[in-house]
Biotite code that builds the C-alpha atoms (Angstrom):
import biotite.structure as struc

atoms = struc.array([
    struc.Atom([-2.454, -18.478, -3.005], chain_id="A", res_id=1, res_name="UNK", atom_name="CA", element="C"),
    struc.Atom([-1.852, -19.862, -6.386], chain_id="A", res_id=2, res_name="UNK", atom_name="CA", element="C"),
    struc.Atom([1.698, -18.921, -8.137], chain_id="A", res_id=3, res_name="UNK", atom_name="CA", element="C"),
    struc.Atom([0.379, -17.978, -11.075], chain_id="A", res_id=4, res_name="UNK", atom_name="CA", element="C"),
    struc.Atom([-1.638, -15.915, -9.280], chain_id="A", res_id=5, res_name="UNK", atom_name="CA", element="C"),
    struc.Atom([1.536, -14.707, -7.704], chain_id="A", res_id=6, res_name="UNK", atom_name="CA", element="C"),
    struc.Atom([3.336, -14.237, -10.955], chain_id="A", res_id=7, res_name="UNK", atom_name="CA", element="C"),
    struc.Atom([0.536, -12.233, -12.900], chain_id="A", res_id=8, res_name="UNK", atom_name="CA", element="C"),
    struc.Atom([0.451, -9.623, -9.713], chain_id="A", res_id=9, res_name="UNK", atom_name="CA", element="C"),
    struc.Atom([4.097, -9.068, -10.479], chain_id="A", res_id=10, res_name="UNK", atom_name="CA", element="C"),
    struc.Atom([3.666, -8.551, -13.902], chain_id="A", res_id=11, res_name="UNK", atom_name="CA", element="C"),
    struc.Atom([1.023, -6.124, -13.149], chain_id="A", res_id=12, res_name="UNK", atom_name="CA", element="C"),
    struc.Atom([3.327, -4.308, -10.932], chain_id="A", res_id=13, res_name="UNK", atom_name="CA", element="C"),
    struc.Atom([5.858, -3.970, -13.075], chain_id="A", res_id=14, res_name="UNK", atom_name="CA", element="C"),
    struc.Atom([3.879, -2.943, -16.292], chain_id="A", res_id=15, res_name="UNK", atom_name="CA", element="C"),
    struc.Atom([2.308, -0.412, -14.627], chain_id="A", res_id=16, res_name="UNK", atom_name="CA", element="C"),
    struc.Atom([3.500, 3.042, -12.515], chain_id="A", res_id=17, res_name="UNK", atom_name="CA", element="C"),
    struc.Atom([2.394, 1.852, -8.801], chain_id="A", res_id=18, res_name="UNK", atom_name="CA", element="C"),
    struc.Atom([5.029, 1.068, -6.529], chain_id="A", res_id=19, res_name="UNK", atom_name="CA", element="C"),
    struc.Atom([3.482, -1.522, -4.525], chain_id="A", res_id=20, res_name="UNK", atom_name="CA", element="C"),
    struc.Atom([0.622, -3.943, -3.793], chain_id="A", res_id=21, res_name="UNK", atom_name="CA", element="C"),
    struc.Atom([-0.401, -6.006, -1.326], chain_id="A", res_id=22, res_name="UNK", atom_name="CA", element="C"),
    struc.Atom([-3.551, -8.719, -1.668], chain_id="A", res_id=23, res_name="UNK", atom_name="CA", element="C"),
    struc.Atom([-5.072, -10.576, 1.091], chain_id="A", res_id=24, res_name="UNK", atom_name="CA", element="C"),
    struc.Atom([-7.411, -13.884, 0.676], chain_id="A", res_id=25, res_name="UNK", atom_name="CA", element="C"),
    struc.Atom([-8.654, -15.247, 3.873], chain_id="A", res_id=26, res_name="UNK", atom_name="CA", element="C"),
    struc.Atom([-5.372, -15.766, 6.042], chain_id="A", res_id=27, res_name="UNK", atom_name="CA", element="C"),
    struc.Atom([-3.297, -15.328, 2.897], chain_id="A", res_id=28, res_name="UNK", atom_name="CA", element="C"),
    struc.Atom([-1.779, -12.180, 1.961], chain_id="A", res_id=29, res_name="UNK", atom_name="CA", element="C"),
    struc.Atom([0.946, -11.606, -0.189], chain_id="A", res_id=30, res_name="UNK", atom_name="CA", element="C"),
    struc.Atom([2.664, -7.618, -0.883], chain_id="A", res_id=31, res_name="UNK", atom_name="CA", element="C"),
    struc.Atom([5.186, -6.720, -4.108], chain_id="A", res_id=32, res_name="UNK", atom_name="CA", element="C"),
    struc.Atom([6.794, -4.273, -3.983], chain_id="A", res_id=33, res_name="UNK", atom_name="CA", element="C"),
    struc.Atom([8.791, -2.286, -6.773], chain_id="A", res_id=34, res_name="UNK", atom_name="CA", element="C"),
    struc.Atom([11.756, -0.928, -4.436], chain_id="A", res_id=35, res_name="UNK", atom_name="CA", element="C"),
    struc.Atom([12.047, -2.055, -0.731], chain_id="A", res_id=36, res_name="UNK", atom_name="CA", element="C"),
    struc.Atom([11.623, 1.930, 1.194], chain_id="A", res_id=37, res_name="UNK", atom_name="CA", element="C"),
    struc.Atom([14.130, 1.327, 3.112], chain_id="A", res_id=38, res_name="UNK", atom_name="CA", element="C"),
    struc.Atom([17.113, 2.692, 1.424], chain_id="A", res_id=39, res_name="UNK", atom_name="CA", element="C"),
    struc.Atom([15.365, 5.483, -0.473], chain_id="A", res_id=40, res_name="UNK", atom_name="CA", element="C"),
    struc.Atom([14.875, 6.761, 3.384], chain_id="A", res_id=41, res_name="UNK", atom_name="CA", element="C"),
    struc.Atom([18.257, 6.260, 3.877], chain_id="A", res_id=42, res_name="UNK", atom_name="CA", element="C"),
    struc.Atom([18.922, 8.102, 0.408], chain_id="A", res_id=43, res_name="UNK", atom_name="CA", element="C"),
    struc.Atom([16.611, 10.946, 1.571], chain_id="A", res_id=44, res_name="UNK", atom_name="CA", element="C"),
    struc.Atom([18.306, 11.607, 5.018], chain_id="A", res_id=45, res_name="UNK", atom_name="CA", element="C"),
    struc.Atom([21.546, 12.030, 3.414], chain_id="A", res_id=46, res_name="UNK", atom_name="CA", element="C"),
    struc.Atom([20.262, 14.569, 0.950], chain_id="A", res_id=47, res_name="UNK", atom_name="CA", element="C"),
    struc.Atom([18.093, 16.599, 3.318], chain_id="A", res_id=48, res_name="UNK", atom_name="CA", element="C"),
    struc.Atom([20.795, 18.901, 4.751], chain_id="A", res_id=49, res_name="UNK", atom_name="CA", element="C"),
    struc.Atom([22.359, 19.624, 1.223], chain_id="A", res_id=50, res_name="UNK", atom_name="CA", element="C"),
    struc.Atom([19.570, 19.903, -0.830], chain_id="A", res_id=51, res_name="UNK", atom_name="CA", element="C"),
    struc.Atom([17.874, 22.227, 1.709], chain_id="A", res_id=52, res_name="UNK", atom_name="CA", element="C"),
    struc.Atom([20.996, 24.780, 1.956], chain_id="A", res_id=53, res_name="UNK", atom_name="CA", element="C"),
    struc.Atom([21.398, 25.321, -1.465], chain_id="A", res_id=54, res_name="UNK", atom_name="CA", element="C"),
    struc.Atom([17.806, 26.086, -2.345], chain_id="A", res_id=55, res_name="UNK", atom_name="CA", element="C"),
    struc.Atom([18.068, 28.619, 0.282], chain_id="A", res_id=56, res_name="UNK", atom_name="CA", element="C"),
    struc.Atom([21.783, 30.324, -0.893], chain_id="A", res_id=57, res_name="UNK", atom_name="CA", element="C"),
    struc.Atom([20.459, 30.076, -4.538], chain_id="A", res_id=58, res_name="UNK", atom_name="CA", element="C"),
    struc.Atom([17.174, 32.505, -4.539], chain_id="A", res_id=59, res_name="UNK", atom_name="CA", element="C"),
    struc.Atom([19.988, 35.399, -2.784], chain_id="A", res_id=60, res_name="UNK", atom_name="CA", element="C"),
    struc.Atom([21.714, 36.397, -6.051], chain_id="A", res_id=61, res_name="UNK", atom_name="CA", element="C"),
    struc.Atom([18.517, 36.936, -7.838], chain_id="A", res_id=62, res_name="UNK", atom_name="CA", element="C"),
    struc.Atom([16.366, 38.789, -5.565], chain_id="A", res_id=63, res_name="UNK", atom_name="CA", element="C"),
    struc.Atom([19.420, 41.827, -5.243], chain_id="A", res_id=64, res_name="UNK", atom_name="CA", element="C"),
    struc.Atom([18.620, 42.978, -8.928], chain_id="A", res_id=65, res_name="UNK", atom_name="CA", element="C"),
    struc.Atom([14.830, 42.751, -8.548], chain_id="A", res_id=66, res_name="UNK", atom_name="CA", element="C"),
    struc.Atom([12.538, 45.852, -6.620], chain_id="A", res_id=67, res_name="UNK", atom_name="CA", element="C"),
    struc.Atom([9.261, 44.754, -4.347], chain_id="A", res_id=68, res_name="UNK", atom_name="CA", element="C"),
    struc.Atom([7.121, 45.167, -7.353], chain_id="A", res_id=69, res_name="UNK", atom_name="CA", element="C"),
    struc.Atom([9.023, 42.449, -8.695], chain_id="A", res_id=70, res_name="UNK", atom_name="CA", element="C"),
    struc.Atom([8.968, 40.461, -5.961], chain_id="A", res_id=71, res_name="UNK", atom_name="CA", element="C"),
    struc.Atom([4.924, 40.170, -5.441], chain_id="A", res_id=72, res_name="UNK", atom_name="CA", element="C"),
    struc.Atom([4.572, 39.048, -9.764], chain_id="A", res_id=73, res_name="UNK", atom_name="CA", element="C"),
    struc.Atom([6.621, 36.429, -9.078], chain_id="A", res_id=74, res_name="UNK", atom_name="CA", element="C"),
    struc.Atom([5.696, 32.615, -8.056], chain_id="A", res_id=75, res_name="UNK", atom_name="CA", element="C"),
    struc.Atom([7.581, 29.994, -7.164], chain_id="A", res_id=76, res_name="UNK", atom_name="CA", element="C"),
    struc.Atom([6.763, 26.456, -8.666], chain_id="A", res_id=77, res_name="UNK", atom_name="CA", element="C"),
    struc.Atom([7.755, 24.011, -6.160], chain_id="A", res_id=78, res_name="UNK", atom_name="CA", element="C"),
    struc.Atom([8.733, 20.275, -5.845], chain_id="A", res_id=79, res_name="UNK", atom_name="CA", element="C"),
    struc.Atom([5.812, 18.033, -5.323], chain_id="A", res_id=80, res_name="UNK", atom_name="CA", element="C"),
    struc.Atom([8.327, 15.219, -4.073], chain_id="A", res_id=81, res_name="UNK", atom_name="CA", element="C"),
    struc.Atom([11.964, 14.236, -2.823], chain_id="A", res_id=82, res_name="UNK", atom_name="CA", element="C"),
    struc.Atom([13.937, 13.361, -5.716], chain_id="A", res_id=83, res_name="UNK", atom_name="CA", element="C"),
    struc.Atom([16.662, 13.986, -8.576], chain_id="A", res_id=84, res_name="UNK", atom_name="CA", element="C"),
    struc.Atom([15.698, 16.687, -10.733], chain_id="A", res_id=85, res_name="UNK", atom_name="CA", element="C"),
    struc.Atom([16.826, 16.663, -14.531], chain_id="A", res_id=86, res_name="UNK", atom_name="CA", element="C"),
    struc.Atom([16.195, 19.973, -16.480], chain_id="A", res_id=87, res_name="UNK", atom_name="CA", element="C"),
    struc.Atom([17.904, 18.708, -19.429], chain_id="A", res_id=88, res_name="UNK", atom_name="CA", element="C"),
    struc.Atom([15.690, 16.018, -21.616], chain_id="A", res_id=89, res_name="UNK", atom_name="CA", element="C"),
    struc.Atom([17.829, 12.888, -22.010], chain_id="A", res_id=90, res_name="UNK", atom_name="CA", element="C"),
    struc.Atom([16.449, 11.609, -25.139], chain_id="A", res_id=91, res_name="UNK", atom_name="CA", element="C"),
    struc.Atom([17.430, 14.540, -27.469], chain_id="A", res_id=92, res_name="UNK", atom_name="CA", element="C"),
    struc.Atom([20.247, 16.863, -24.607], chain_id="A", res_id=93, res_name="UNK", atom_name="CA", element="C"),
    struc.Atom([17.750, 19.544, -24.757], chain_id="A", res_id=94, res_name="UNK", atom_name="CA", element="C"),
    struc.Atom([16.767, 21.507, -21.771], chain_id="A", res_id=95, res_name="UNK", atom_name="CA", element="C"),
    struc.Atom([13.984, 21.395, -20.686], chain_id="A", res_id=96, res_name="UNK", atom_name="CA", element="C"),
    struc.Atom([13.503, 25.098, -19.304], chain_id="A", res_id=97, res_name="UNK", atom_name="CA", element="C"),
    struc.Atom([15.741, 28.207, -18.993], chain_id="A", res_id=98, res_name="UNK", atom_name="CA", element="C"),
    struc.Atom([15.743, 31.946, -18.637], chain_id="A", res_id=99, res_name="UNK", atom_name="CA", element="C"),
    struc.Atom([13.224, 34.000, -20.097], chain_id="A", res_id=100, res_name="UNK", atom_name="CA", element="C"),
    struc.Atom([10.997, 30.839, -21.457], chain_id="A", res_id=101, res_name="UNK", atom_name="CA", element="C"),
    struc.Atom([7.697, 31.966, -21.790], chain_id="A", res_id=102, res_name="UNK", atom_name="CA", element="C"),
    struc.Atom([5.537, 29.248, -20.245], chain_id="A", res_id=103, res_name="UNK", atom_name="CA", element="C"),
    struc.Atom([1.763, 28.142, -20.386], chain_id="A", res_id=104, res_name="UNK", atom_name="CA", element="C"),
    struc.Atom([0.255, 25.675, -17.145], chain_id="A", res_id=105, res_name="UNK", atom_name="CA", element="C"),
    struc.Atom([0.828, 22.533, -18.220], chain_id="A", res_id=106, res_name="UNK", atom_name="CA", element="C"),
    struc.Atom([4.089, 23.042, -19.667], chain_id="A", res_id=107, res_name="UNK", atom_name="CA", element="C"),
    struc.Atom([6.814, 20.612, -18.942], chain_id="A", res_id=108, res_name="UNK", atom_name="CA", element="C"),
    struc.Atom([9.467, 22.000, -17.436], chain_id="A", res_id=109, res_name="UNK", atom_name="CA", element="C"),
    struc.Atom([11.546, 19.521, -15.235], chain_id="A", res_id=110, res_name="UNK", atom_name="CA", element="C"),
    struc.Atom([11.612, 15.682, -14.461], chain_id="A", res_id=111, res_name="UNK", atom_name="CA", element="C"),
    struc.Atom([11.800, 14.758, -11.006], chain_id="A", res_id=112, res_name="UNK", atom_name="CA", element="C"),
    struc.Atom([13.640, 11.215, -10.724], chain_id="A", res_id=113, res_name="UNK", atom_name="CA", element="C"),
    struc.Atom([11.910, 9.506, -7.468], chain_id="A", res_id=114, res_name="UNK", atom_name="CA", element="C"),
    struc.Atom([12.190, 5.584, -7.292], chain_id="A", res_id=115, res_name="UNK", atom_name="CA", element="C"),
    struc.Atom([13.506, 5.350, -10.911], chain_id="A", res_id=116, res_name="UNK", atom_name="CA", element="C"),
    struc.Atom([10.187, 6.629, -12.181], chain_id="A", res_id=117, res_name="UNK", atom_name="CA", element="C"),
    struc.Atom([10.798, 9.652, -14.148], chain_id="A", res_id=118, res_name="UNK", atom_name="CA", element="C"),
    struc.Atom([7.904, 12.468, -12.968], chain_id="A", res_id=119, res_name="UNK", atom_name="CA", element="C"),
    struc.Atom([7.252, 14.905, -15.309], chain_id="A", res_id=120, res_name="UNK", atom_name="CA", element="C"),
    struc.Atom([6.283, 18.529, -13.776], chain_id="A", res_id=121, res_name="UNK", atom_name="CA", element="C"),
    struc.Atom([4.565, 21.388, -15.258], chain_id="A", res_id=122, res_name="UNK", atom_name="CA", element="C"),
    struc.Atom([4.366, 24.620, -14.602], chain_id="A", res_id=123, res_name="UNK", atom_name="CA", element="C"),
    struc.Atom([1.370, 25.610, -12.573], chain_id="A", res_id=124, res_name="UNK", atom_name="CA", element="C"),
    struc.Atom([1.286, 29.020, -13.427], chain_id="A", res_id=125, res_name="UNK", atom_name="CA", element="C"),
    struc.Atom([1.620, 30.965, -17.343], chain_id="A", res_id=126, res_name="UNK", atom_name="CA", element="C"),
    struc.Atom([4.248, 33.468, -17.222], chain_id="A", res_id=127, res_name="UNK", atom_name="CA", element="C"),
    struc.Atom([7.994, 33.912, -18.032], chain_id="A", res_id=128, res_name="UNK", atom_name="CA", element="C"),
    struc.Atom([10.658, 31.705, -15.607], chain_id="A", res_id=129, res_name="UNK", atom_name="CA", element="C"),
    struc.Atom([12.542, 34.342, -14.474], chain_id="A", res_id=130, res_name="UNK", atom_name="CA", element="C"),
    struc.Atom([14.963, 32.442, -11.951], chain_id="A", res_id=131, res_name="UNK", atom_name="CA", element="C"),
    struc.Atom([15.758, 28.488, -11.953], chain_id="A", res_id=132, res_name="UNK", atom_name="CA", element="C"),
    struc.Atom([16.716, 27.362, -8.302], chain_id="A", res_id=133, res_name="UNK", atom_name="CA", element="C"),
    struc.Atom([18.252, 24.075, -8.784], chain_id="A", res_id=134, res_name="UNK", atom_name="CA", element="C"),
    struc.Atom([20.887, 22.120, -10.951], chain_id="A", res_id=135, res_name="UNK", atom_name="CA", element="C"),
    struc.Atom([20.559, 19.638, -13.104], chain_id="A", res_id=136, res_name="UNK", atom_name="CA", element="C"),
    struc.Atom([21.233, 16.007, -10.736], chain_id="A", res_id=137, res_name="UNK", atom_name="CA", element="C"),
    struc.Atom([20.691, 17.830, -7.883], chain_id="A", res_id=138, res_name="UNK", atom_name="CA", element="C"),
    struc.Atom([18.813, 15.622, -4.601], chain_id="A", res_id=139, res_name="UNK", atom_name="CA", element="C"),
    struc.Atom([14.947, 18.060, -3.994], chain_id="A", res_id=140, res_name="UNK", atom_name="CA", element="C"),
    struc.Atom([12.901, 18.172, -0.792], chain_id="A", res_id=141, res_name="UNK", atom_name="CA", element="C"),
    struc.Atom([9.218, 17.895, -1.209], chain_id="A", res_id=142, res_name="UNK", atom_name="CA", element="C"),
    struc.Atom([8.376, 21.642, -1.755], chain_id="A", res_id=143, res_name="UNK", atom_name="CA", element="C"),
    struc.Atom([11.643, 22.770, -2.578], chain_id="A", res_id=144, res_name="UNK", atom_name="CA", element="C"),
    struc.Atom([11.303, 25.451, -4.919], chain_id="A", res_id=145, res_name="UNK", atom_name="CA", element="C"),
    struc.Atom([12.558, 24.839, -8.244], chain_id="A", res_id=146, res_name="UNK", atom_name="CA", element="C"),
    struc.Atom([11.742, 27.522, -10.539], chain_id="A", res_id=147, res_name="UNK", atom_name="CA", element="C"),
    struc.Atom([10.362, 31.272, -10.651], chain_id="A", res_id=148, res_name="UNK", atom_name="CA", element="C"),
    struc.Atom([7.610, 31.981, -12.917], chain_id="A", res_id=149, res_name="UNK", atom_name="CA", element="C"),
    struc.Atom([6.778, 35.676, -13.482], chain_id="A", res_id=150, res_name="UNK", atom_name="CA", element="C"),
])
């Protein structure tokens, strides 16, 4: 395979958002890819544990002042990946969701840090958040909930 071949393929990779490609020509074959997976599974292991027991102690203070009627309108957005979550917007400090927001689908309300590509999420659901689960820098399982939208 020709370098500049070789060269323009990494270009591509990093210009754009995928995380990895791999070519093959003939008997040739040649794979980039952004981050090697082997330490983000590393990463991942040691957050699992953590990250898990603290999504479940966090829901516990909320749901005491709520009655069942309460608990049915409510939804829980959850993580679509394992990651760092920011709620605060680093380009201005602002956050990004809190208490009472009133949200529409499609609303950003968190970035999920995974690979050093910044996710945006948005709200699935319109409503009000009524609870946030997490903390700012805190490690997320994939669905983790993060949020709860009334």
């Amino acid at each position: 395979m020709d370098i500049r071949k070789i060269k323009k393929l990494i270009e591509l990779v990093q210009e754009s958002d995928i995380a990895e490609l791999e070519i093959k020509e003939g008997e040739e074959s040649v794979r980039i890819c952004r981050h090697s997976p082997v330490p983000m599974q590393a990463n991942t292991q040691t957050f699992l544990a953590p990250a898990s027991s603290v999504a479940a102690a966090m829901p516990r203070p909320h749901t005491g002042s709520r009655d069942d009627n309460d608990e049915a309108l409510s939804h829980q957005l959850l993580s679509p990946m394992v990651g760092t979550i920011h709620l605060i917007d680093k380009s201005n400090q602002a956050p990004l969701c809190v208490i009472d927001q009133k949200v529409t689908a499609g609303d950003v309300v968190c970035i999920i840090e995974a690979m050093t590509m910044n996710n945006r999420i948005t709200a699935d659901k319109s409503g009000v958040i009524s609870a946030i689960l997490v903390e700012d820098g805190q490690q997320v399982d994939f669905e983790q909930a993060i949020l709860e939208i009334e």
